[in-house]
C-alpha positions as CSV (number, residue, x, y, z in Angstrom):
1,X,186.3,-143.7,348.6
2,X,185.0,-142.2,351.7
3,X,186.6,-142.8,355.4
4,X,183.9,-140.2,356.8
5,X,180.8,-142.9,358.0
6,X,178.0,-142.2,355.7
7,X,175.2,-144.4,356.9
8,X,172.1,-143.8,358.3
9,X,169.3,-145.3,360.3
10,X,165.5,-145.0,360.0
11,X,163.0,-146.3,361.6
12,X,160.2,-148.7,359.9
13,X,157.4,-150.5,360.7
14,X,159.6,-154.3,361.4
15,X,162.5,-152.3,362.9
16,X,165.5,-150.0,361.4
17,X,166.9,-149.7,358.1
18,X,170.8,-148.9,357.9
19,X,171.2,-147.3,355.0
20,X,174.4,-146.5,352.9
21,X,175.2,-144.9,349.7
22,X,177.7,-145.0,347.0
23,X,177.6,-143.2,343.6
24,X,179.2,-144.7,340.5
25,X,179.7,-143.2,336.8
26,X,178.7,-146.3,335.1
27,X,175.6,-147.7,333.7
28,X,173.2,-149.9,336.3
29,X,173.6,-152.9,334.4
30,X,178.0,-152.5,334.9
31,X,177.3,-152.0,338.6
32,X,174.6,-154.6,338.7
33,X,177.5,-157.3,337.2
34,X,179.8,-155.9,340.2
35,X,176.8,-157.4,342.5
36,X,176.2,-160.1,341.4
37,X,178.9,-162.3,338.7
38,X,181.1,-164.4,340.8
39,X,184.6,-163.0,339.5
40,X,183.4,-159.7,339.9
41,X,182.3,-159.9,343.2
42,X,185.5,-162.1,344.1
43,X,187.6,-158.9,344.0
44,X,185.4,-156.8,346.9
45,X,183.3,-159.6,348.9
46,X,184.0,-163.3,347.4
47,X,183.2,-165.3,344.5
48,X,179.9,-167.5,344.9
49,X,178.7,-170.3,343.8
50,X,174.5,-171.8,343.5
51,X,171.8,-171.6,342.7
52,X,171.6,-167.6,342.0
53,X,167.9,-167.5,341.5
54,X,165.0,-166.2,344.1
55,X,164.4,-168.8,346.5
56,X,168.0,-170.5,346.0
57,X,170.8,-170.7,348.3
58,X,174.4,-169.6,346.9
59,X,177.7,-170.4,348.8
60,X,179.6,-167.3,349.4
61,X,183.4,-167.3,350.1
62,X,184.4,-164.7,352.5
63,X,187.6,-163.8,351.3
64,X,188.4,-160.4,353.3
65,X,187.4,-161.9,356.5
66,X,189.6,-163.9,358.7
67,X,190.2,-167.8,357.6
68,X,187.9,-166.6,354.6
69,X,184.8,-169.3,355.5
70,X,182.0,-169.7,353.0
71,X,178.6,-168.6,353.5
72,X,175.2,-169.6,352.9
73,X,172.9,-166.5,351.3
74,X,169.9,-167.0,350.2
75,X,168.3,-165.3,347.4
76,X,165.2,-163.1,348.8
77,X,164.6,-161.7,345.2
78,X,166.5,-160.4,341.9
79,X,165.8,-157.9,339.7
80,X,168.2,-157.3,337.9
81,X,169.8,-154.4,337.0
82,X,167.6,-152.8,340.1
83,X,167.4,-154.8,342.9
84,X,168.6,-157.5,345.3
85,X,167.5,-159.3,348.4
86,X,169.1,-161.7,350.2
87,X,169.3,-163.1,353.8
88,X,171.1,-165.4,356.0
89,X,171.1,-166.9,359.5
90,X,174.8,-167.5,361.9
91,X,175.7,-166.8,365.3
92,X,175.0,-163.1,365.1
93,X,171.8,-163.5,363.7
94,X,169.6,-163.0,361.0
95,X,170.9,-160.3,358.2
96,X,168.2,-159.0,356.0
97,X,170.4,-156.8,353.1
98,X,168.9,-155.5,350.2
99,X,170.7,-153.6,347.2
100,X,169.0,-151.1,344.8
101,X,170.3,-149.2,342.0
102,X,169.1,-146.2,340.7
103,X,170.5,-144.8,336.9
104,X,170.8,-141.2,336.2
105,X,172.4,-139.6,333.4
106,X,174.7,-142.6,332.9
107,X,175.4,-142.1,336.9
108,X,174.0,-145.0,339.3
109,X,173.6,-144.5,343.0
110,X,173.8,-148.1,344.9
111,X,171.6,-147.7,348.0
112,X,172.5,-150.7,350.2
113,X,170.0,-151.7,352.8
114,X,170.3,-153.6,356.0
115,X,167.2,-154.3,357.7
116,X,167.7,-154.5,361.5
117,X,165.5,-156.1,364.0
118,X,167.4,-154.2,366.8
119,X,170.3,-151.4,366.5
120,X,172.3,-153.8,368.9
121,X,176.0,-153.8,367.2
122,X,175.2,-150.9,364.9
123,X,178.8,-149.9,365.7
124,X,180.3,-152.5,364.7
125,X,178.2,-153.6,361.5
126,X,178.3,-149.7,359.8
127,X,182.0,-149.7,359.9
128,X,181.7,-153.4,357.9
129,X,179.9,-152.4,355.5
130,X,181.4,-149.3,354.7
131,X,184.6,-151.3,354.6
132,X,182.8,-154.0,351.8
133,X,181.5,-150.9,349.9
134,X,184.5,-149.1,349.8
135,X,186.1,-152.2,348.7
136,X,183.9,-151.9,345.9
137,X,184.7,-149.0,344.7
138,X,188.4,-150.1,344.7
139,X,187.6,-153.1,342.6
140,X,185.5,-151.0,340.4
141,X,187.6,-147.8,340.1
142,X,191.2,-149.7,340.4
143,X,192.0,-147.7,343.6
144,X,193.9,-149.5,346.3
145,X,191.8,-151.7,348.8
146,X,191.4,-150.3,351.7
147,X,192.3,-152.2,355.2
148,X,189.7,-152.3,357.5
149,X,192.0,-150.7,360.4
150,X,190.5,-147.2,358.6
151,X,187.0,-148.1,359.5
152,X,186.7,-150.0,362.9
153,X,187.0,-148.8,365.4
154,X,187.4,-145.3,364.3
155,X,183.7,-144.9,362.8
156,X,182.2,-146.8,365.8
157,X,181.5,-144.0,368.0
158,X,179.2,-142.3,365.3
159,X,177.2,-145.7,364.3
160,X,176.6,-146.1,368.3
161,X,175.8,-142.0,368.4
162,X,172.9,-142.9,365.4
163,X,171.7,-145.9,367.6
164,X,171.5,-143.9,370.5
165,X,167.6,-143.6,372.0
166,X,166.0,-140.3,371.4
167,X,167.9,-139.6,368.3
């Protein structure tokens, strides 16, 4: 698990990517089930239920988040073992996140994808996600969950430093 920030931001032709990383020794198709079967993903983000196919809606249950409230994802595209869109619409806004895996060598490298309108509340959505991807790792590798006190607001200051103009 890393507690150094590891994300990054580039600039595209709709807005910014954040982009994160996390490297696994496992086949795609193992990490791919971590993604995306319910009691798998119940143990780093919350179990879901729906209809899990492009163009459906799935409930997702929140369950390291505060009263643990469901959420509505929809299901941009699925590829599996390689890739996954999906979006959604609350209070903060739209959330565009995309999830690609790569295989190596029996090594797969998860590139997760956030595609950002505006960098407005970079600080505070990097240290999320490296909280939820870290948690996977945990689930995956058995190590203890991490809180989130280890992420916010200690890796704020670098996700604001990335959205910073003229960087």
């Amino acid at each position: 698990m890393s507690l150094t920030p590891t994300g990054r931001l580039f600039s595209t032709e709709h807005g910014t990517d954040l982009v994160l990383t996390r490297t696994f020794r496992a086949p795609a198709e193992d990490v791919w089930a971590s993604l995306t079967e319910p009691e798998r993903t119940a143990r780093w983000f919350g179990p879901w239920e729906g209809d899990a196919e492009p163009g459906g809606t799935v409930k997702v249950r929140l369950v390291f988040e505060d009263q643990q409230p469901w959420y509505d994802l929809r299901i941009d595209a699925c590829e599996p073992p390689r890739r996954l869109a999906v979006s959604s619409l609350d209070e903060h806004g739209a959330w565009h996140l995309e999830l690609v895996l790569e295989e190596a060598g029996g090594v797969t490298e998860l590139r997760f994808v956030q595609h950002l309108d505006t960098t407005d509340g970079v600080g505070e959505i990097g240290p999320g996600w490296e909280y939820y991807l870290d948690l996977l790792v945990a689930s995956r590798d058995g190590s203890p969950a991490p809180g989130f006190d280890a992420y916010y607001p200690s890796m704020r200051a670098y996700y604001t430093e990335l959205a910073a103009p003229g960087r």
